[in-house]
N, C-alpha and C positions, 0 to 999 in steps of 0.2 A: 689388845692395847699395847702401842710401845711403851720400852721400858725409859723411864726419862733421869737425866741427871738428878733433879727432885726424890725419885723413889731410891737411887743410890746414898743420896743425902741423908734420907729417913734413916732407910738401914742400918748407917753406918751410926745415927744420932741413939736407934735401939738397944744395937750394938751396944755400944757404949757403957749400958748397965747391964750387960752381962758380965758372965766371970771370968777370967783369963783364960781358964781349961780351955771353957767354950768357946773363947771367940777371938782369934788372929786379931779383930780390929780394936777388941779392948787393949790385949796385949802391946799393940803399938800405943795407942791412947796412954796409956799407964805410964810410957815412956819417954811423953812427953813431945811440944811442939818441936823440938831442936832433930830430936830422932826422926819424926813424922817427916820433917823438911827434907831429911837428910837421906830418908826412904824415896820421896818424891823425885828426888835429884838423880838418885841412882837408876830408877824407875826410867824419865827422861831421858839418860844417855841412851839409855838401852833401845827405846825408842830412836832416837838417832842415830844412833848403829843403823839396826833394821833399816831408815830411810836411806842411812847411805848406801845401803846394801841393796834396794831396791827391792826385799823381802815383803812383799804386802800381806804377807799371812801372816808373820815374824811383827810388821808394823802393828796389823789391826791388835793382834794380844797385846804389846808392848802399851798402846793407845789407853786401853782398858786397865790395863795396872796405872799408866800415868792418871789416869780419872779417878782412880779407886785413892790412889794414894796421896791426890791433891785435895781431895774430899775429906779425906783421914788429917790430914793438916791444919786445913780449916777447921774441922770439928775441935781439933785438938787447941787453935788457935781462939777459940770461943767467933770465929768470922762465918755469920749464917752463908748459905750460897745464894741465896737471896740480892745481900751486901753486893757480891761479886756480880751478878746478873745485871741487876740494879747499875752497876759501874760501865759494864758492857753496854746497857742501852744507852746510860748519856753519851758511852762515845762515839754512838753510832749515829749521832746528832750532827757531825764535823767528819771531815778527813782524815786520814790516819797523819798527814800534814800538820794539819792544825793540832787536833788532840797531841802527838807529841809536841809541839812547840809551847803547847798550854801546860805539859808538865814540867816546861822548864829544862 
């Protein structure tokens, strides 16, 4: 079975009530959404490097920390991925046209 953003979501929600020793993803949690954001961001560039670099092996790792640590955000944010999914289907309802002009 593939592995799906869902089961990363789990983990990281498991995660969570473990103990700092053991778990990277508590440790960032513990330090709250600002850090988590601020993990994510760096996370991102880095990703962007890679594509500007044209690194698709450099991309694909970079990908996978941007997902780990937007999930770590959210978690940290109390925003299920659920929420976010849920966001992504109404806007697949409209144009990316429309949908931006509907956020104003």
């Amino acid at each position: 079975m593939a592995f799906r953003l869902e089961d990363l979501s789990a983990i990281i929600a498991a995660r969570a009530a473990a103990s700092t020793e053991k778990s990277y993803t508590k440790s960032l949690l513990d330090k709250g959404v600002t850090h988590c954001g601020k993990k994510f961001g760096e996370e991102a560039v880095e990703f962007a490097i890679a594509a500007a670099q044209g690194d698709k092996s450099a991309m694909t790792a970079e990908a996978a920390d941007v997902l780990y640590h937007l999930l770590v955000a959210l978690q940290a944010a109390g925003i299920p991925l659920q929420d976010v999914l849920d966001e992504l289907g109404r806007r697949t309802g409209m144009s990316g046209h429309e949908e931006k002009a509907a956020r104003g």
